[in-house]
Each structure stands twice: as structure tokens, then as C-alpha cells.
RODO-2510 file (C-alpha; in nm, 4 decimals, decimal comma):
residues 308
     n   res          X          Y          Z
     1     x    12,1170    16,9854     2,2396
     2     x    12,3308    17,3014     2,1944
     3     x    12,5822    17,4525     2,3988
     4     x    12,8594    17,6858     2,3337
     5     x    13,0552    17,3396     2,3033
     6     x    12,8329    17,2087     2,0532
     7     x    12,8318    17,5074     1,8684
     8     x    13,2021    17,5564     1,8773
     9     x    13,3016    17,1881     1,7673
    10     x    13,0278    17,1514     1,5263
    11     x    12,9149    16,8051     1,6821
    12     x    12,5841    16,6895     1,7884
    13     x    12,6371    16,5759     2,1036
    14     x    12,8981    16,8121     2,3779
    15     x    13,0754    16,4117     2,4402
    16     x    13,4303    16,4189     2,4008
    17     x    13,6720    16,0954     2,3723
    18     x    14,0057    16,1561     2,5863
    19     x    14,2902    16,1404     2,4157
    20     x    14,4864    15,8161     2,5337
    21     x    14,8190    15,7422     2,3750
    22     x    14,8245    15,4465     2,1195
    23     x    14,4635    15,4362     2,1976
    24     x    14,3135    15,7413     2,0739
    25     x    14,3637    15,6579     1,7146
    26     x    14,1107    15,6115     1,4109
    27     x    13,9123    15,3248     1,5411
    28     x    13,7973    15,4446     1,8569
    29     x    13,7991    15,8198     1,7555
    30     x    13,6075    15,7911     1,4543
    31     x    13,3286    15,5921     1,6611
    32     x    13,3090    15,8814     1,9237
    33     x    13,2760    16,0959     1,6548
    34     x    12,9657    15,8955     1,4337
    35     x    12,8031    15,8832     1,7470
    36     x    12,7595    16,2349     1,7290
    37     x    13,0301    16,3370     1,9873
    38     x    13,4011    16,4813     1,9198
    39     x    13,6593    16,2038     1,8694
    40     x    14,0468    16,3035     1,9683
    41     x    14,3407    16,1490     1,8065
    42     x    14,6428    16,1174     2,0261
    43     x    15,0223    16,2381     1,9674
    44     x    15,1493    16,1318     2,3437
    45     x    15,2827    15,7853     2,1676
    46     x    15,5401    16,0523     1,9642
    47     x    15,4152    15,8092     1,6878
    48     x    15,3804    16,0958     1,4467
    49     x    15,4341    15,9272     1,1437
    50     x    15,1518    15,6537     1,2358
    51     x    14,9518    15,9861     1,3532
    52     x    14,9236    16,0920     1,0289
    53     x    14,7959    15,7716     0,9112
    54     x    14,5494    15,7291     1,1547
    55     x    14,4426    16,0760     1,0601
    56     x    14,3959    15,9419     0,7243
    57     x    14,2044    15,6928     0,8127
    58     x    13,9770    15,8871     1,0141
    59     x    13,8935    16,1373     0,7221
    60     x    13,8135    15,7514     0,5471
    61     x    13,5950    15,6287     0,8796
    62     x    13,3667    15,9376     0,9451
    63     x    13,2615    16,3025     0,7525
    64     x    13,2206    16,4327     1,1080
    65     x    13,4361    16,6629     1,3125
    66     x    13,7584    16,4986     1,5285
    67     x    14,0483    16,7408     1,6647
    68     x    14,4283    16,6445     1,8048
    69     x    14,5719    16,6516     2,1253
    70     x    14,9139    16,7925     2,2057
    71     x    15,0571    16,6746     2,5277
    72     x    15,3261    16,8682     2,5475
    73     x    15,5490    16,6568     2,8081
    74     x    15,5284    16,3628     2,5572
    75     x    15,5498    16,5665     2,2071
    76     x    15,8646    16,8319     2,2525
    77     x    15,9301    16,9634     1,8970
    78     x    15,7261    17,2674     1,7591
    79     x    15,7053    17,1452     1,4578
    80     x    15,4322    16,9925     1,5670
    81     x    15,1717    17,2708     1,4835
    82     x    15,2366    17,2804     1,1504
    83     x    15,1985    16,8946     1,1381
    84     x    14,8674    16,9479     1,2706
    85     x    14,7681    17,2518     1,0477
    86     x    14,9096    17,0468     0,7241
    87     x    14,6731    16,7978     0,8082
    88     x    14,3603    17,0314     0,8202
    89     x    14,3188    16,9619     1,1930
    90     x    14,0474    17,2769     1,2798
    91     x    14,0383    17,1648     1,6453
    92     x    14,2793    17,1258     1,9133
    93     x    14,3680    17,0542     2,2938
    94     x    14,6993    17,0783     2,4216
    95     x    14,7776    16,9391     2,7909
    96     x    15,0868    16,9075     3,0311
    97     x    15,2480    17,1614     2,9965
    98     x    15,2551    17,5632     2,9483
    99     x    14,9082    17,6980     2,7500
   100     x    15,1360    17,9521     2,6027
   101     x    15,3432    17,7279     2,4027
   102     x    15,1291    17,6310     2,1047
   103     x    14,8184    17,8511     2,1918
   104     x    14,9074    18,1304     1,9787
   105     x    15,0581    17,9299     1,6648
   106     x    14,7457    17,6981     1,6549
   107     x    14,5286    17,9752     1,6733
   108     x    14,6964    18,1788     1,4241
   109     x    14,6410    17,9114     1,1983
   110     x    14,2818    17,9481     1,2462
   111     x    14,2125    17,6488     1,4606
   112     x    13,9768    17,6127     1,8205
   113     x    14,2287    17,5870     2,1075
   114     x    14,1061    17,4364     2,4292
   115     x    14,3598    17,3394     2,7126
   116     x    14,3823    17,0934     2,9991
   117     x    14,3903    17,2787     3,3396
   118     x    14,4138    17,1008     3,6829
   119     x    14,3418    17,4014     3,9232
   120     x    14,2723    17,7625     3,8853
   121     x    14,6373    17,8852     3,8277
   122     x    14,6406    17,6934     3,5225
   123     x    14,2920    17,8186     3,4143
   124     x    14,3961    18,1626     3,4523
   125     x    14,7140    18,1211     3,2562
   126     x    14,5265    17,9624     2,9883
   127     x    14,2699    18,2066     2,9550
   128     x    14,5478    18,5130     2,9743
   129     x    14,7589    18,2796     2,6776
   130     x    14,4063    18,3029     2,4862
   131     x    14,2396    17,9769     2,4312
   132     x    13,8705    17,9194     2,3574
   133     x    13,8351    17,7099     2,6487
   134     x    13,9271    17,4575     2,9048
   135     x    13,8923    17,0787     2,9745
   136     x    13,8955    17,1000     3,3300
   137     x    14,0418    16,7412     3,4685
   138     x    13,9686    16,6328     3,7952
   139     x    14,1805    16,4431     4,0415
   140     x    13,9919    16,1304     4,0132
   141     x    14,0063    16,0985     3,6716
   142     x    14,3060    15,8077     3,4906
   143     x    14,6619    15,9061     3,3512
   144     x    14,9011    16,1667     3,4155
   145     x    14,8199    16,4322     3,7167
   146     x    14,8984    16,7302     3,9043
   147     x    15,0756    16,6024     4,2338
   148     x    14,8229    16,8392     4,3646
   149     x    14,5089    16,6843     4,2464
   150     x    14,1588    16,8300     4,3329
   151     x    13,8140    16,6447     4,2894
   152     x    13,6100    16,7294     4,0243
   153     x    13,3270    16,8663     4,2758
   154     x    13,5079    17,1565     4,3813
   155     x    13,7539    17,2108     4,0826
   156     x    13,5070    17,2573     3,8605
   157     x    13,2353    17,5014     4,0274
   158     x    13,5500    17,6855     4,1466
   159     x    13,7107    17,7638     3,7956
   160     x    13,3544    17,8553     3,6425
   161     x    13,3246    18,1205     3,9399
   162     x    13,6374    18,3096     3,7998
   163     x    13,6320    18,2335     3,4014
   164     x    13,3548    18,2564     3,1334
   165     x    13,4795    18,0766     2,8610
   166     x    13,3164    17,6897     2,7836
   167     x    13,4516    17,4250     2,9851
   168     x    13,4652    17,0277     2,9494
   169     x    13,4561    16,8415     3,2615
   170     x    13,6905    16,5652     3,2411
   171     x    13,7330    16,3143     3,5590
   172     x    13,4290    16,0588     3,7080
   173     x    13,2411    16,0569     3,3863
   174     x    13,0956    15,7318     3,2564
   175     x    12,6884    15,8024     3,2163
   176     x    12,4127    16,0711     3,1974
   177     x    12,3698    16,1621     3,5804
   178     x    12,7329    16,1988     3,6096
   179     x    12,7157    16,4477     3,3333
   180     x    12,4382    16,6477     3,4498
   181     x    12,6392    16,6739     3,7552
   182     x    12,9150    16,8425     3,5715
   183     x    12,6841    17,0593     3,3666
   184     x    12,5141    17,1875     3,7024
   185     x    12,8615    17,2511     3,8282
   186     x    12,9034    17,4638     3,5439
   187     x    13,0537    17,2442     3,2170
   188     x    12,8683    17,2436     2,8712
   189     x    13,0773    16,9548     2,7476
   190     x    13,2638    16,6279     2,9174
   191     x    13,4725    16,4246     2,8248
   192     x    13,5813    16,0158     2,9094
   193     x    13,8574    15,8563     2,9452
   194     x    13,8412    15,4889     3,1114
   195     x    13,4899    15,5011     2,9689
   196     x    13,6101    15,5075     2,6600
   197     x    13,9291    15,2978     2,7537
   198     x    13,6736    14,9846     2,7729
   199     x    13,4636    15,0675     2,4516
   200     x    13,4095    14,8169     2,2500
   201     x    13,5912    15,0382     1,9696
   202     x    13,9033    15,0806     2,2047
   203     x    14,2063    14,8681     2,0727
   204     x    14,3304    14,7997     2,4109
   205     x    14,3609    14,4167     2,5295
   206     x    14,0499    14,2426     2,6819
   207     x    14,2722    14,1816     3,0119
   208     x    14,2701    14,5696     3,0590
   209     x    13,9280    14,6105     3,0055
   210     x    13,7883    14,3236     3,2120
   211     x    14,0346    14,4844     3,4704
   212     x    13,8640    14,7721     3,4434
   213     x    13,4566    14,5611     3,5107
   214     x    13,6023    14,3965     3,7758
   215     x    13,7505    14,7262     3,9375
   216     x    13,5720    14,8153     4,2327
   217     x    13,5493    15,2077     4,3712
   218     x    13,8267    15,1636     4,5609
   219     x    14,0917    14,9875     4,3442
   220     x    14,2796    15,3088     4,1745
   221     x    14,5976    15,4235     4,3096
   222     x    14,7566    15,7719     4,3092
   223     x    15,1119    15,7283     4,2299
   224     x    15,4639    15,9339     4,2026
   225     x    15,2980    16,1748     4,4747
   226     x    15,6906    16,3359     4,5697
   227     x    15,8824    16,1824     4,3442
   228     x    16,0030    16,3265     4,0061
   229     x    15,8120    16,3408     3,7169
   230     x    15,4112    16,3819     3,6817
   231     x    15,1597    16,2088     3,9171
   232     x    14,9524    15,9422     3,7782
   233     x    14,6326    15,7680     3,8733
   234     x    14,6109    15,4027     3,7937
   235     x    14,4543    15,0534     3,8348
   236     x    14,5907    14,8666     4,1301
   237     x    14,7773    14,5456     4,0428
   238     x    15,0731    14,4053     4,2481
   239     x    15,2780    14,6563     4,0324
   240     x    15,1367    14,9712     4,0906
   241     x    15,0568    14,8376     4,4955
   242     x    15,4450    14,8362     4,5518
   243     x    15,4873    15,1443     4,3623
   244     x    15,2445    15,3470     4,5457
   245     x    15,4655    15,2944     4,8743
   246     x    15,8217    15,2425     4,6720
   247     x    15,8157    15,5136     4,4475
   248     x    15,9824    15,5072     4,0818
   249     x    16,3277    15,7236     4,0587
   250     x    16,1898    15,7186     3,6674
   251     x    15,7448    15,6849     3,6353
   252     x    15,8371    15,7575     3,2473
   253     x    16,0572    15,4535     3,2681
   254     x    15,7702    15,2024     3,4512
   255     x    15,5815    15,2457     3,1373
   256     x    15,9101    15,1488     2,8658
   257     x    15,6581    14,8104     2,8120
   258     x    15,3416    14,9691     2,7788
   259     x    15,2688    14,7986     2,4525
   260     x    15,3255    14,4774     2,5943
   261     x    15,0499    14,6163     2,8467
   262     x    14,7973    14,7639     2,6338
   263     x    14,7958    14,5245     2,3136
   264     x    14,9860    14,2041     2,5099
   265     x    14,7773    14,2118     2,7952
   266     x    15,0416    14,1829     3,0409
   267     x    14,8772    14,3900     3,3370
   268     x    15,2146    14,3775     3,5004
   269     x    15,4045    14,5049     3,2385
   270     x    15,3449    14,8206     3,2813
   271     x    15,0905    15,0852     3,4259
   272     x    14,7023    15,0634     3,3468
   273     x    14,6527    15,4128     3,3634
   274     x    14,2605    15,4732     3,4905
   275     x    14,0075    15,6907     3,6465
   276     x    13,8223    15,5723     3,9946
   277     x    13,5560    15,5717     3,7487
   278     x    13,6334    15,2221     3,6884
   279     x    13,4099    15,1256     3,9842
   280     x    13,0883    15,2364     3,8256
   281     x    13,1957    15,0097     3,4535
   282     x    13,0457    14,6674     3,4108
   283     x    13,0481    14,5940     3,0805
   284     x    13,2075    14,6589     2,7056
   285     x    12,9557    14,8435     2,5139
   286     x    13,0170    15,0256     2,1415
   287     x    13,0422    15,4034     2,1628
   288     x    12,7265    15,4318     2,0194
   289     x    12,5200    15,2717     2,2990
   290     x    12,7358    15,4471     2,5180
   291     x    12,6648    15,8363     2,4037
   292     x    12,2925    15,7421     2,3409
   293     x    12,2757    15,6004     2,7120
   294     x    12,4630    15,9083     2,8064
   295     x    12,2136    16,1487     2,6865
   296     x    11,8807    15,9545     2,7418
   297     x    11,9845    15,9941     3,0546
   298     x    12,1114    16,2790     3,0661
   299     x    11,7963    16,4523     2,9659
   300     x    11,5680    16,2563     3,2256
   301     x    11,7639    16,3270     3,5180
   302     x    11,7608    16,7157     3,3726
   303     x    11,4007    16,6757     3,3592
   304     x    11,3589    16,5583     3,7313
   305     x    11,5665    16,8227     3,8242
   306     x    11,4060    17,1105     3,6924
   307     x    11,0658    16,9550     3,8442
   308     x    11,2123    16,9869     4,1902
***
């Protein structure tokens, strides 16, 4: 299929892997990306000199396209464009934090700039600081939030109203209907998160990802709602329970043992961050089953639609 996305990215498929600190690295990436979909290495860990080397070892993994991620609230120093332009990166998203920042600098150095908006402000201050387009994250989706969040269903129709350049719908999506949904609401591209979170690819602990079968609809929390700090949705465990009604004076400082989380699999070590999505996930599947599911049935339930 082509969209602008496609088109733009050079991939096969408009799929996009979310960029998950320590987990967005060369194993997982590089899968999204043989599969025919855009794989995104992470730089939220501030593990820049392992970044490099997982860059390296994506160029090693796959001859297809992959891009960074600059979150700015994690990576501070400016020095990271020219980190990613020394490393040939031609494709970037940067997220939490102000579009005008790195926009210019990345695009100066030739590369496609897309950046993560949670409401319209933030779309139209991306568009006016010049990127190519938007991932446009809903409120349901996993990780770090506006306080403010907004659903997917009205975030994304809403923003497409008011700007023309391609968007990725980022929040709910784990299969094919769920991204036809976001291409009728106006995406060409989407991109996963906790999907990808329980790959088979995804270096993560089994504990976290068995969390995430087991997770029914309902079993996501929304946390750090007033306090200071970003908002962040998450798995419920006993943790995150008594910190949805106790809040953190420090959410940056509930996840000091996230490795002992994410590779230990101590699910009360830290936070689990995760999309309600988790609800609709039974099973660890490879990438590659997942994108082909994706668009097999993506295309059928496009096909019933246009028959209405």
C-alpha cells in the first residue's frame, strides 16, 4: 500500500514501532523494520553511548529504513542532533517537549522530522516549527502523557480537520480493524507501543509481557494526574494502585529500578508503563506475524467497508 507515510519513510508497510526506552533498541527495531514497517531506536534511557551501538547493530540486522526518537524531557543536551546526523539517521521523531527545539537543526541536516502531539495546541506549534508531520498519541495509549489526555477518537479526527500534513495514530493500536479505524479518522500511518512491548522480539521480561495477556480492558491506570512531573498511563499492580490515589512527590524517581522491572521482572519494582490496549493482547507473537495480521486485516475490513 502507499500513503504519504509510506512514501515519506521509504517502508512497505505505514507500521511504526514506538520508541520505548531500553526497549526500542536493535532487536526489536530491526524486526519492525524486516517486516516491512519503520523500526525506532530509543534515546529516553540517555544511554547514548549503547545508542550508538545498537545503531550499529541495526545497520548489521536489516538494509531497511529505521529512524531515532528524541524525547526531549529524558535527552537534555543538543548535542544530540549531531549524534544523530553523524550516525546517518535520515528519519526522526522528537516527543515531550517543545517541536521547536530540534525541528529546525534536524531538518537542516536534511532529515524527515515528525513530532509527538497530544492535542491541537501542540499540532499547531509543530506544524508552525515546520515538521513533516505528526504522531498523534492518544490518551489511552502506555507511557508518559499530557495530564490532559484525550482519546484517540476525537483527537485524531479533530487535528486532521485543522492540519494537512501526514499523521500516525499512536494510542489503542494492536490489529488491522483498529488501524482502519485510525486511517478513517484521518491517519496514513500508526504506530504500537504495548503491541510491540509483548513481541516476541521485545527484550523485556516474560513477567511483563504475560502481565500484559492477562491484562484485562480495565486494568491500566492514569497516574501523576496533579502532581509534578508528566502523567503516565500504566499497568495496575499493587504499586501503581496506591500510587494512583497517593501520588509520587517524584514519578521520575518511582522508575530509579526500572531495569530491575523490565529485564528482572520485578513488576513491583517499578512502573510497567502500558496502553489500555493491553486488554485486547493474548499472546507473544514475532513482529512479523504481527504486521502481516495487521494488514490482512486491515485490507478486509477496508474491503467491507467500502461495500457498505
Amino acid at each position: 500500500m502507499k500513503t504519504r507515510i509510506t512514501e515519506m519513510l521509504g517502508v512497505e508497510y505505514p507500521i511504526v514501532q514506538a520508541p520505548m526506552g531500553w526497549i526500542a533498541r536493535s532487536n526489536l527495531a530491526s524486526a519492525m523494520s524486516n517486516a516491512g514497517g519503520l523500526g525506532i531506536i530509543e534515546t529516553s534511557s540517555g544511554e547514548l553511548d549503547n545508542i550508538r551501538d545498537e545503531i550499529c547493530k541495526m545497520r548489521e540486522l536489516t538494509d531497511k529504513p529505521f529512524g531515532v526518537n528524541i524525547a526531549q524531557a529524558f535527552v537534555r543536551d543538543p548535542s544530540i542532533v549531531d549524534f544523530i546526523v553523524d550516525q546517518g539517521i535520515k528519519f526522526a521523531t522528537t516527543s515531550a517537549g517543545d517541536p521547536n527545539r530540534y525541528c529546525g537543526p534536524l531538518k537542516e541536516a536534511g532529515l524527515t522530522v515528525f513530532h509527538v502531539v497530544p492535542n491541537l495546541a501542540g499540532a499547531i506549534k509543530a506544524i508552525n516549527a515546520g515538521v513533516d508531520g505528526l504522531v498523534v498519541e492518544g490518551g489511552e495509549g502506555g507511557g508518559f502523557k499530557n495530564k490532559d489526555e484525550v482519546a484517540l477518537m476525537v483527537l485524531l479526527p479533530l487535528i486532521r480537520e485543522k492540519v494537512d500534513v501526514p499523521i500516525i495514530a499512536a494510542g489503542g493500536i494492536t490489529c488491522g480493524r483498529t488501524m482502519a479505524a485510525a486511517f478513517a479518522l484521518g491517519a496514513e500511518g500508526v504506530q504500537m507501543g504495548t503491541r510491540m512491548v509483548s513481541a516476541a522480539e521485545s527484550p523485556v521480561h516474560d513477567n511483563w509481557k504475560q502481565s500484559i495477556i492477562d491484562a484485562k480492558e480495565t486494568d491500566t491506570v492514569f497516574l501523576n494526574r496533579h502532581g509534578n512531573g508528566p502523567a503516565l498511563r500504566a499497568l495496575k499492580t499493587e504499586r501503581t494502585t496506591k500510587l494512583e490515589t497517593q501520588p509520587s512527590d517524584n514519578i521520575f524517581g518511582e522508575m530509579a529500578n526500572a531495569l530491575d522491572l523490565y529485564f528482572g521482572g520485578d513488576m513491583e519494582a517499578a512502573i510497567a508503563l502500558s496502553g489500555q490496549v493491553a486488554g485486547r493482547i493474548d499472546s507473544v507473537k514475532p513482529v512479523k506475524q504481527i504486521v502481516d495480521e495487521i494488514m490482512d486485516e486491515f485490507h478486509k475490513v477496508a474491503d467491507a467497508i467500502h461495500k457498505l
